[in-house]
N, C-alpha and C positions, 0 to 999 in steps of 0.2 A: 434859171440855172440851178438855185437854190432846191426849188421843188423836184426835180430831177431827181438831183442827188440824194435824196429824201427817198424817194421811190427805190432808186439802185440799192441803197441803203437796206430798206426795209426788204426788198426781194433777197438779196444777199444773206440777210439772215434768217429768213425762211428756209431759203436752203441746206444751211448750217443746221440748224433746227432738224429738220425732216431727215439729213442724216446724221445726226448724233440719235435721232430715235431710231432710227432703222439702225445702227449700230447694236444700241442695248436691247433693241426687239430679239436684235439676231442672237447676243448673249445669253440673254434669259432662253429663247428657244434652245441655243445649244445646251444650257446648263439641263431646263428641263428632258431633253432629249439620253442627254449624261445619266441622272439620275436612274431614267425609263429603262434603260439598258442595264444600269446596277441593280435595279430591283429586279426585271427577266432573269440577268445573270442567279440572282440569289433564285429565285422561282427554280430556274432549272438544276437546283442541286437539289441529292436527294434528303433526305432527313441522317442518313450516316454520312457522308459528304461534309454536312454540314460539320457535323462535329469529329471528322475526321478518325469514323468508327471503318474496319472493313468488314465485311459483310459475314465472315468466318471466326469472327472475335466473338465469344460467350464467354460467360463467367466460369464455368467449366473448366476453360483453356487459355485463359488471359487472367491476368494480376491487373490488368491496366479497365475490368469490366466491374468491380467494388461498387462505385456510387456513382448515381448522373447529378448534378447540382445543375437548377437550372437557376439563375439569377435574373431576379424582375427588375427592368432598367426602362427609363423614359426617353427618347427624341433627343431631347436636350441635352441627356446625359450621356450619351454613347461616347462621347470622344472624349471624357473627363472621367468620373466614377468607374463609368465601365471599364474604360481602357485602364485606369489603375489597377482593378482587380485582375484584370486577363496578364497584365505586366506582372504583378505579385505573385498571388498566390492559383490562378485560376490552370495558371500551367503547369502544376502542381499536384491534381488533382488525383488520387489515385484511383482514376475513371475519367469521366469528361463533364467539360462543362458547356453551357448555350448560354446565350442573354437572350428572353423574352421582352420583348418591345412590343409598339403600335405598327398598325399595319404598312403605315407608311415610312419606316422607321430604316436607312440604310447606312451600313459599315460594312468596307471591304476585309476591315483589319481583325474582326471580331464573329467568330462562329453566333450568328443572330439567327432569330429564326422571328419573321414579323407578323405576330398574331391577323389572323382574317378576322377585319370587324370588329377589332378592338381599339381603342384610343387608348391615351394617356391621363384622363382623367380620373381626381382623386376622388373618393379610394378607389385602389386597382382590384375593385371585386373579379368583375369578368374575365382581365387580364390573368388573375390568381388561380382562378380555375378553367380557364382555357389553356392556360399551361402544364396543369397535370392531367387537362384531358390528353393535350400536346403528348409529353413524356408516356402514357399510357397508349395513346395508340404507335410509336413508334420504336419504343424501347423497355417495352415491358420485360419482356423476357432476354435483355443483351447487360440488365445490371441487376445488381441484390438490393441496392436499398437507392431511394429519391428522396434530395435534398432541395429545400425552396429556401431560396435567399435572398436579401436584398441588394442593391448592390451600394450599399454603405456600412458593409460587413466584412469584418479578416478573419481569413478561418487556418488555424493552423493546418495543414493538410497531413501534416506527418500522425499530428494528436490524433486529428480524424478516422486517418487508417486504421491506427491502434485500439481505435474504442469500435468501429464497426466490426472489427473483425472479433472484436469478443465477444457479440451478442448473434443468435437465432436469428437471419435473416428469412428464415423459411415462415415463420410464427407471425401474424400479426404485430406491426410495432408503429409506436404513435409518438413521436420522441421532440421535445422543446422541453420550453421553461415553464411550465402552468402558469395559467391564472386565471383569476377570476372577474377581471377589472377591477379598477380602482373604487376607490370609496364614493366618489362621485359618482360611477355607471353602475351602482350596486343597486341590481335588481332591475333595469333597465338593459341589459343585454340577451333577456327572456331564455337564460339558463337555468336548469332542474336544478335540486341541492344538490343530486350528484355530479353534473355537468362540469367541465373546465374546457379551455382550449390554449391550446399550444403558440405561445405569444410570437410574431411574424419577426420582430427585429433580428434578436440575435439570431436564427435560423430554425427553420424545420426538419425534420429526420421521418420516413416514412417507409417501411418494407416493402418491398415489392408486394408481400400478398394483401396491406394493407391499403395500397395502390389501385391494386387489380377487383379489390371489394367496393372501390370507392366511385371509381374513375366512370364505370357506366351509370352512376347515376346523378353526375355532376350536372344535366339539364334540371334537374327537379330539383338540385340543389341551391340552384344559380333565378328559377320560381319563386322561392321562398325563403326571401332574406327577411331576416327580422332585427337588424341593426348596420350602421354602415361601415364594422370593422371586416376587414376580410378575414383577417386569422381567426376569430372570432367564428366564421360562417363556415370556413374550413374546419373548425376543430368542429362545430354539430354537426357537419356534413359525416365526418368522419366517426361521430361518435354512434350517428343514424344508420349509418348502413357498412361500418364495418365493426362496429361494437364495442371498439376500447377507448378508451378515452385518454387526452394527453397523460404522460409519465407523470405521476407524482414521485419526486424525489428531491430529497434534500441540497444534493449535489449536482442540481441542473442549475440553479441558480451561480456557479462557478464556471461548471461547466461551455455554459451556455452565456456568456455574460454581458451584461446590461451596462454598460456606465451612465446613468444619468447626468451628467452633465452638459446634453447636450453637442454644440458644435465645439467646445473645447475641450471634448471626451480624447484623450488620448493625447494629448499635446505636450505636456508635462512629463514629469521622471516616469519612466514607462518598467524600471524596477522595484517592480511590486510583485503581490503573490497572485494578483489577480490577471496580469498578464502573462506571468508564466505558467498558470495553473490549466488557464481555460482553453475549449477549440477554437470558439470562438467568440470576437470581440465586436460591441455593436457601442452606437453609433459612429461609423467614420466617414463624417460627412465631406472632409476635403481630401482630395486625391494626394498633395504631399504629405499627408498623415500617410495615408496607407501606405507608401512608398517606405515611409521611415518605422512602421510596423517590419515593413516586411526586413528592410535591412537588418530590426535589432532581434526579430527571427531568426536572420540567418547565424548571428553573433552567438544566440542563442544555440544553435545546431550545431556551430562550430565545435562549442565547448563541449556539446555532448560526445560528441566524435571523440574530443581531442578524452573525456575520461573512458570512454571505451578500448581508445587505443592505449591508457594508464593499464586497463584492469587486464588485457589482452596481456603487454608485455610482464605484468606480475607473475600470469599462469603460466609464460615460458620462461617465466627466471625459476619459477618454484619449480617445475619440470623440468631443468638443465640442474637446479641441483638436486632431485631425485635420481635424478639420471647418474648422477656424481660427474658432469660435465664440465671443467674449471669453464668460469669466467673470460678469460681471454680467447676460449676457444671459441672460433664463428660456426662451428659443422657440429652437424650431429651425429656423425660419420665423416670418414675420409672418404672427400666429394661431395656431401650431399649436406650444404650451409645450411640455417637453420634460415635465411634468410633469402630470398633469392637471388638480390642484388645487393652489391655493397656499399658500402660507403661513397664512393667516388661517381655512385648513380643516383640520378635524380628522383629514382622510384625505390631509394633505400626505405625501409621499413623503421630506425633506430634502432637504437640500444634495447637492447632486452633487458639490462640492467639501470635502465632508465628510472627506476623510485626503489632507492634501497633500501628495504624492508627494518632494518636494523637501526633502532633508533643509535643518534649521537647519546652518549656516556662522558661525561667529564671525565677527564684526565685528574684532576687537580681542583683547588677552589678559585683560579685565576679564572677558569673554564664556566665557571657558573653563572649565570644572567638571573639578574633583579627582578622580580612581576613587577608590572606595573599591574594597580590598584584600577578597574571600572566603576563609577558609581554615577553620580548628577556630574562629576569631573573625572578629570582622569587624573591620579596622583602617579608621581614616579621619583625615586630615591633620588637617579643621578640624571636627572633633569635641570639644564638653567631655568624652569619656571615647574617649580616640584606640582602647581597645584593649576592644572588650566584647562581650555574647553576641552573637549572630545571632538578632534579632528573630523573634518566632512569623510575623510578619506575610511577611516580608521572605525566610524559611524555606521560607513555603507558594507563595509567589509563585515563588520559583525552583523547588518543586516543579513545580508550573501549567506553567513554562515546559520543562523538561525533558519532564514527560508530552508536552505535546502534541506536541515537538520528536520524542520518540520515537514516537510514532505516526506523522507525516507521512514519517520514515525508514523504517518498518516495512509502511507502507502498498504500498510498491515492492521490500520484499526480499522478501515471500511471495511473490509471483509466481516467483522464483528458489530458492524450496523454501530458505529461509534467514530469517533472526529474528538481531535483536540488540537485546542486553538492558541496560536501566540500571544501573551497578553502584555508583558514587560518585561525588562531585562532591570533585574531587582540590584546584582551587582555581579562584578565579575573580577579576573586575574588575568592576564597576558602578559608574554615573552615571547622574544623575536630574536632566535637563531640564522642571524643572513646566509649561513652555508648551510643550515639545514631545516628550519620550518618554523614554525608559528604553536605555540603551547595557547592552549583556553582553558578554563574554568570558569565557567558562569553558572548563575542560579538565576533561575528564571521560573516569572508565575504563568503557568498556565491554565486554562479551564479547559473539564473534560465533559463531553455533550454526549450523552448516548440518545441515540434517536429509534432504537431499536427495542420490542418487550420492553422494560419498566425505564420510562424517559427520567433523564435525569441530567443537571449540571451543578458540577462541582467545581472548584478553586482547585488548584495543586502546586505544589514547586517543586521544580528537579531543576538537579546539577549536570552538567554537562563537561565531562572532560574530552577532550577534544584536542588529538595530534596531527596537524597539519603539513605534513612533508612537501618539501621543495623540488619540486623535479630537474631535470637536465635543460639547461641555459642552450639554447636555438638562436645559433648564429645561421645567418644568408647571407651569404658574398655574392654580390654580383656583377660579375666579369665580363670582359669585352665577346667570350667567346657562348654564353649563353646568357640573355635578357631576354627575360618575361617582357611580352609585348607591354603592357599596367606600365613597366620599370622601365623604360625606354631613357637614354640622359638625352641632355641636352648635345652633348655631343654627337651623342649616335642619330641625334636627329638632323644635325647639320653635315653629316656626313652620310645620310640619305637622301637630303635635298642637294648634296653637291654631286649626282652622278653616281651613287656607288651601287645603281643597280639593282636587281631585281635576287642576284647572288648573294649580293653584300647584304641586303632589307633578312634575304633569309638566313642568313649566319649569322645576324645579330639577335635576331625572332628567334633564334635554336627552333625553325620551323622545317629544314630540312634543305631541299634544294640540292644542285650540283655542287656541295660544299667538297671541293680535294683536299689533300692532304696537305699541300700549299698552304693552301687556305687554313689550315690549323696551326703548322707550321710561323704563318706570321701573326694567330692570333696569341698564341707562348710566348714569341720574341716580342710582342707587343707587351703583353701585362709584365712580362718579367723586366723589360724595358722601363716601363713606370712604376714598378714594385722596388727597381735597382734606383732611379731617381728620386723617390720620396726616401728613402736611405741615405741617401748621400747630402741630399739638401735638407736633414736631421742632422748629420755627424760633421757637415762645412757647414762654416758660416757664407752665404752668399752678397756678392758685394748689393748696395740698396739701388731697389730699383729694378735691378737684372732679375729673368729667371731660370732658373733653371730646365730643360726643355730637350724631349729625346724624339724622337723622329712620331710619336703619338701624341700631338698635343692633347695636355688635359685644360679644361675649362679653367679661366682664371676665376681667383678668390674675390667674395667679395671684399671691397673696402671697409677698414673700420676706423673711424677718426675716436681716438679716446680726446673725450671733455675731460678736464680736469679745475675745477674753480679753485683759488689759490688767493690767500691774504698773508702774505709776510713769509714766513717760514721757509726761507730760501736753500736753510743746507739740506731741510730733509727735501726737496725740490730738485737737489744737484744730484742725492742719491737714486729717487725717483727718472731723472733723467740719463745717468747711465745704466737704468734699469732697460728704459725705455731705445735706450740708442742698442744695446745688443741684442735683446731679442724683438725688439718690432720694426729699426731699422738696418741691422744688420743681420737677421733671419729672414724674417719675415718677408719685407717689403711691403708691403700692401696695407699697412697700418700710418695714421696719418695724426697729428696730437693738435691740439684746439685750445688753448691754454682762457680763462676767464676771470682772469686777475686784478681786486681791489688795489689802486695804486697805493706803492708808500714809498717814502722819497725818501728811505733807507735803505731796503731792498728791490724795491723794481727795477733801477736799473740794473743792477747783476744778474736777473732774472730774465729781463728781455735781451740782456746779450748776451746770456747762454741762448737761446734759442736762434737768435740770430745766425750765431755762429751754428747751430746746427743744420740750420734750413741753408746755409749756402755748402755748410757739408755732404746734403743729403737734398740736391736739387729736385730730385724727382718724388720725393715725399710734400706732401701739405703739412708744416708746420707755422701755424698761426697763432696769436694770442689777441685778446679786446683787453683793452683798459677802462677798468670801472670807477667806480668814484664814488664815497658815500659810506654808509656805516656796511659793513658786511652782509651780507644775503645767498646763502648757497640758492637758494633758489630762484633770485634773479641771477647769478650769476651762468646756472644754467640754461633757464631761458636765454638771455640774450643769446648764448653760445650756439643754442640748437637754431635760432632765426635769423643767423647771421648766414651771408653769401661763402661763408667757407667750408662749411659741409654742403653737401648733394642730396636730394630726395631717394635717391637710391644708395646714400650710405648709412652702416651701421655704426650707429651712434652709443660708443658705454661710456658712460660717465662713472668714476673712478675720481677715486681720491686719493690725497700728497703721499698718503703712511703708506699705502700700497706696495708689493713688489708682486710680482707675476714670472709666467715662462710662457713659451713656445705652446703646451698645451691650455696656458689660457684662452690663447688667440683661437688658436680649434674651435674649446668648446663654444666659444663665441658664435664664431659663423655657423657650427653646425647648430646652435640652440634657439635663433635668432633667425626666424622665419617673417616673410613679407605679409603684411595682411591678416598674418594669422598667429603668431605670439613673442613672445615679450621673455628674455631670457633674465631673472635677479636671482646670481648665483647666491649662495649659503657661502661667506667667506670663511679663513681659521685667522682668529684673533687671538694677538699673544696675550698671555698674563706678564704681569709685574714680574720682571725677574728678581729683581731685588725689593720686596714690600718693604715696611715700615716693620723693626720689633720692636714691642716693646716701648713706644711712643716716640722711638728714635729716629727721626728720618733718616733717609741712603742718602751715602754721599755722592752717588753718580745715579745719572736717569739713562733709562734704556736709551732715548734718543739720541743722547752724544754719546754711548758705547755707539751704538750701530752707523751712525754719523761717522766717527772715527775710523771705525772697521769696513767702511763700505765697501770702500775701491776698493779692496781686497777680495770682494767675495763673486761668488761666481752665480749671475743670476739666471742661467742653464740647469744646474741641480737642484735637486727637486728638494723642499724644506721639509724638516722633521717633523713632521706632527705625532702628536702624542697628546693623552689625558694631562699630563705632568705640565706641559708647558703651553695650553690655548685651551679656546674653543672654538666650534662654531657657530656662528652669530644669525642663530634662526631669525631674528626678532630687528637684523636689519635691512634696510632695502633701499640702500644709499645707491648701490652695484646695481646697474641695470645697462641691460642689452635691447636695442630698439631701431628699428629702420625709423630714418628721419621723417619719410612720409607717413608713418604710423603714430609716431607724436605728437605731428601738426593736426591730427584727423580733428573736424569741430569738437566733436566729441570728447576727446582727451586736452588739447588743445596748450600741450606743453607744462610746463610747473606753476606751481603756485606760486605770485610774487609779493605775496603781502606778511611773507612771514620773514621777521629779520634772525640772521645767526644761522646755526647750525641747527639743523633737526626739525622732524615733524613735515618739510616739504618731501621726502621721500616717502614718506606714512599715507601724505594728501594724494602724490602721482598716484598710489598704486592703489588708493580708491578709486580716483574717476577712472583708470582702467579696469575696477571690478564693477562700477556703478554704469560704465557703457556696456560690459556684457552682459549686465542685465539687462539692460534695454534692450541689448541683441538676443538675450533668450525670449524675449517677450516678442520678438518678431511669429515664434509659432502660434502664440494666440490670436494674433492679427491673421495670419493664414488660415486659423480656425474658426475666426469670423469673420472671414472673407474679406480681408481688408487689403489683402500684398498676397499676389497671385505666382506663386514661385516661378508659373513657368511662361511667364515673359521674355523678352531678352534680356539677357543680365547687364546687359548695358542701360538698357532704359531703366531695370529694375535698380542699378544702383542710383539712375537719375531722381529717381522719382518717390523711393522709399527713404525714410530718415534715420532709419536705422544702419549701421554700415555694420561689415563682417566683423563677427567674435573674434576678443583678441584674447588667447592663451596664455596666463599667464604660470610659466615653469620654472620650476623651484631645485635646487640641485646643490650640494654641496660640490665645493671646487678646492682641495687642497691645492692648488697651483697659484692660489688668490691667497695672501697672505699679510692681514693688517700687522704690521711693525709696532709694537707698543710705545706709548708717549704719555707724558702724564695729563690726565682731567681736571680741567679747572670748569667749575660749573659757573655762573654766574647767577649772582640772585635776582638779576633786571629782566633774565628770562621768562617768558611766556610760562604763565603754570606745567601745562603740557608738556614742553620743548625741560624746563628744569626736571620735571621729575624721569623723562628719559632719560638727560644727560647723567642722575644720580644714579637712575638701574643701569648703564653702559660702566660709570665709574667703577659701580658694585661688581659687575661682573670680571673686572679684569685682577681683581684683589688678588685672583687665584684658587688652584682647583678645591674640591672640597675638600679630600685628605691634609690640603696643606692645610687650610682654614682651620681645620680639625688641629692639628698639630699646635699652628700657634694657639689654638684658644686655650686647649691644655696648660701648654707650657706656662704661657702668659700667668701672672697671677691678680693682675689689678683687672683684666677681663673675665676671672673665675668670679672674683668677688661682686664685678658689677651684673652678672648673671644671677647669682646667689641674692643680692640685694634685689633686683628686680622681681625674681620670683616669689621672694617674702610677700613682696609689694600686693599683688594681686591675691 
């Protein structure tokens, strides 16, 4: 019975067997059959077909017949490199472009054309010149000049236009980067001393008649190779029988450009002069590089635009007032606007008086602004740190301004067979008018290179003054009755998915559609409907909890729980908490307090039944507190807080402290600054000075904190607080205030505060490293992409599983008048951590008061004239 079963067994899976193979027989024959039909398909196009030429297009009669580029690509690479460049810049092209492959080589997505009889093997001699025989028999006479590429090449296309159409395409032209190989292959690539050839990476450039001299003797060429480089066999091909030899110039080297570094060529700050100088850029050997060329291209085009439309609307302000046209008039004539469309249309033009020519003039000397000092630091008069780095921000900005200052110089010395070059910024002056522009003075060394009759380079320095006008501030509203497809809310999206039709998708798209007048009708009475409700629920206070709500619902806010860590300090606590009950629960609503308080069996309990009593006030709000134990620690106080079951992964977590008071538009700027995933909001608070210091060695009989203690109830913390030079600052240099979704603080990376630091200070200093020390690691995710380590375009789900790097977190910096440190006096401690003491004495020092005053007492003072006087003998 046993052997039977053996048998059944065994024949059974024989079966199994023979059709699982006839299965995958049939697979592979279908696939092969697949393929058979995509390579016919492509056979049966013609060679304009291919590249989507019609047959009546010449250079004659088309702007679109400039240049053919063909780009040399392997099998392997078609759905990677290739398809980058045809995504980028290939669509671009002002003419057409192919990708050259192997014969066996297919893509539906990509104008290919599949060499007969060629492979993919290195080097691509035969492929190289079977492709300009290609372009020569098909398209010799439908373009003016032939481009050969690589395809791990960006070519600006705009640059490209601009420089082909400057030169003689009728003339013979032989156009790369010369060279003559390296030191190594010298003398070994069997070149004449006059001989060079036009190096393949960055790209080739070839005229049509330099083409048409070449092209029929590319079999004799392809005979008689005498080295294994192609570009190399291409330029003596070219040198042989069309007679000129690659371009020697100076400016191909820019032009044309090399980054040797490889597969991490372009990964990095891509704000250089060498990326916006050249056409193009070589090697880009991973496809999300080129992608991200091509986006900071486009950023780049933007801006050009946006100064063309500066210089445009200058020539029609200077021509409305030659014309003697006031200003407020829009016509250049009754009827006929100087603009087509006005303001209230999407295709308005702007303000013609958009950059007013007329610099700012001081009124007065109140009107006047300080320079800050350029050198190795930046100094500045009325600075809290008169003497510190040179901001990254502030750095790159004077790079911006130097680059393009040398371009526009540079622009008018080639013509003079001469270049001069950026060498250092020796020292400079700045001032910054927020309503009206940017002043510079800088000296700077340069070198000047003549490469032209009698070579020479010399040293120089010139000053540079420099007015930087501030153009018109561009607001976008965007409203329920036109959204940009991009701009879609989350609302408009849920009320796409509930039925609202194919009507409704279009009057939200401003795409068109059977939109009636109805239909406009309730798109008015909507916005003005929620325009009338965010008014009202500004000027009432609404009870907690409730909200306010008009027949358009709008998306609710997020949540935000303020931490606040708390040891003793109970009355400024009671003031902080009816700070907290009228604008976060009796405005608000959607604000929730987290309390992480050191016990002391003096104040805790008054403290936890204030809260008590609040939380059954205000059932609908999360009011919690932990009790802690032990010497003080704002920074475990805050951990515990953030890893406790009382906040949510999806709420926003500010931790804030006792002295605080706030408003309505604190909470704003909160939610709108405080992004998931992607950044981290620690506003700039205003810290008050000492209203009453010390004269004279006398101390004050009262401290700020029992005036405002006393005075609290009274005050109304809706109105917005005074600021002013006289009475604060703001506190660049703190980072106590921070704004963060819960799930982005647990991240391993960041991994909540530091708990080994006791007291106050320095764990705010620590947080906001490891969140600059994980965006670095998240910037270094593009070198990994550049050496092929984390393949961007996986699923991003897997990709978040499986890379260790997680998304860059932002961090944004903002002053916030509506954040307002209440002054209290500093007691430093000398058992403090070196570190943690000498902040707590620059925090002390800062609140003494503004510099005038300081000024004032020191005058007056006389036992500090003398200890001045004494000191300075000293030294």
């Amino acid at each position: 019975m046993s052997q039977r079963k053996k048998i059944l067994y065994g024949l059974f899976g024989i079966i199994i067997g023979l059709c699982v193979g006839a299965l995958f027989r049939n697979y592979r024959t279908l696939e092969i059959v697949s393929m058979c039909n995509s390579i016919n398909s492509m056979k049966q196009k013609t060679a304009l077909e291919i590249i989507g030429l019609h047959p009546s297009e010449m250079p004659d009669n088309s702007q679109r017949n400039l240049v053919f580029v063909g780009v040399m690509t392997a099998k392997d690479f078609l759905q990677s490199r290739a398809k980058a460049v045809y995504d980028t810049w290939g669509k671009n092209i002002p003419g057409r472009i192919a990708f050259f492959s192997s014969e066996e080589s297919v893509a539906e997505n990509l104008p290919l054309v599949a060499l007969r009889g060629v492979d993919d093997r290195y080097p691509p001699q035969k492929k190289s010149f079977m492709m300009l025989h290609y372009m020569y028999e098909h398209y010799i006479d439908r373009f003016e000049w032939f481009a050969r590429a690589d395809d791990d090449v960006f070519v600006r296309t705009d640059k490209l236009e601009q420089f082909l159409r400057s030169i003689d395409s009728s003339k013979p032209q032989f156009i790369g980067q010369a060279g003559r190989g390296n030191s190594e292959e010298f003398g070994l690539l069997s070149l004449e001393f006059d001989e060079n050839f036009c190096m393949g990476g960055p790209g080739v450039i070839m005229s049509r008649e330099t083409l048409r001299r070449v092209a029929p003797h590319i079999p004799t060429c392809l005979k008689n190779l005498y080295s294994t480089h192609e570009d190399v066999e291409v330029g003596r091909c070219v040198q042989k029988f069309a007679g000129i030899p690659c371009t020697w110039n100076y400016e191909m080297q820019s032009i044309l450009h090399h980054n040797s570094s490889g597969n991490r060529a372009f990964s990095g700050n891509l704000k250089n002069k060498e990326v916006h100088s050249a056409i193009t850029l070589h090697p880009v050997k991973r496809p999300a590089l080129m992608y991200r060329l091509h986006a900071y291209t486009l950023g780049l085009k933007a801006q050009e635009f946006r100064q063309q439309s500066l210089l445009l609307h200058r020539d029609i302000a200077q021509m409305t007032t030659l014309l003697q046209i006031p200003k407020i008039n829009k016509n250049l004539a009754p009827g006929v606007p100087i603009f087509p469309q006005d303001e209230t249309s999407p295709a308005y033009l702007g303000d013609h008086n958009v950059l007013d020519l007329n610099r700012h003039r001081p009124a007065h000397l109140g009107e006047l602004i300080e320079w800050d000092f350029i050198a190795k630091s930046l100094y500045s008069a009325m600075h809290p740190n008169p003497k510190r780095k040179i901001e990254s921000s502030l750095k790159e900005g004077l790079n911006d301004v130097v680059r393009e200052i040398m371009e526009h110089i540079n622009n008018f010395s080639r013509q003079r067979g001469r270049v001069i070059e950026f060498r250092e910024l020796l020292y400079g002056y700045m001032r910054v008018n927020s309503l009206y522009g940017q002043d510079l003075i800088l000296d700077l060394l340069l070198v000047y290179k003549k490469y032209r009759g009698k070579k020479m380079t010399v040293p120089v320095r010139r000053h540079l003054y420099i007015q930087r006008s501030f153009t018109d501030i561009r607001v976008r509203e965007i409203t329920g009755g036109v959204v940009p497809a991009h701009a879609v809310t989350a609302l408009d999206r849920r009320r796409i998915a509930g039925g609202g039709g194919s009507a409704e998708v279009s009057r939200m798209m401003g795409t068109g559609g059977n939109t009636t007048g109805l239909d406009r009708m309730r798109s008015i009475l909507n916005s003005g409907w929620e325009r009338l409700s965010d008014t009202l629920a500004s000027q009432f206070p609404v009870a907690a909890g409730s909200e306010f709500r008009g027949p358009s619902l709008a998306p609710a806010k997020d949540r935000i729980v303020f931490v606040i860590p708390l040891a003793g300090r109970s009355e400024t606590f009671m003031r902080f908490l009816r700070n907290f009950e009228e604008i976060a629960l009796g405005r608000d609503g959607r604000t929730d307090l987290l309390v992480s308080m050191y016990v002391d069996p003096a104040e805790s309990p008054l403290v936890t039944g204030l809260l008590d009593q609040l939380r059954a006030q205000y059932p609908r709000n999360r009011i919690n507190y932990l009790q802690l134990y032990g010497n003080f620690s704002r920074g475990v106080a805050l951990d515990r807080a953030i890893k406790s079951p009382f906040c949510k992964p999806g709420d926003i977590l500010f931790f804030i402290d006792v002295d605080m008071i706030f408003t309505q538009r604190t909470l704003d700027r909160i939610r709108t600054n405080v992004i998931r995933n992607r950044q981290v909001y620690l506003p700039i608070v205003f810290s008050e000075y000492d209203p009453q210091p010390e004269v004279g060695g006398r101390a004050k009989l009262i401290t700020t904190e029992h005036h405002r203690s006393s005075s609290s109830s009274f005050r109304n913390f809706s109105a917005p607080y005074r600021v002013s030079n006289s009475n604060g600052y703001f506190r660049q240099f703190g980072y106590g205030l921070a704004g963060i979704y819960k799930a982005d603080i647990l991240r391993p990376d960041i991994g909540g505060f530091n708990t080994d630091i006791n007291g106050w200070g320095l764990e705010d200093v620590k947080f906001l490293e490891n969140i600059i020390a994980a965006n670095v690691k998240g910037s270094a995710r593009l070198l990994d992409v550049a050496d092929g380590k984390v393949d961007p375009f996986q699923d991003p789900l897997s990709l978040q599983q499986h890379q260790q790097l997680p998304q860059e977190l932002t961090v944004f910096r903002a002053p916030d008048p509506s954040l307002v440190h209440i002054f209290h006096p500093i007691s430093c401690d000398r058992n403090l951590e070196e570190a943690q003491y000498r902040m707590c004495l620059g925090t002390k020092a800062n609140t003494l008061g503004s510099f005038r005053v300081l000024e004032e007492r020191f005058v007056r003072d006389r036992e500090l004239l003398l200890y001045g006087r004494r000191g300075r003998g000293r030294r």
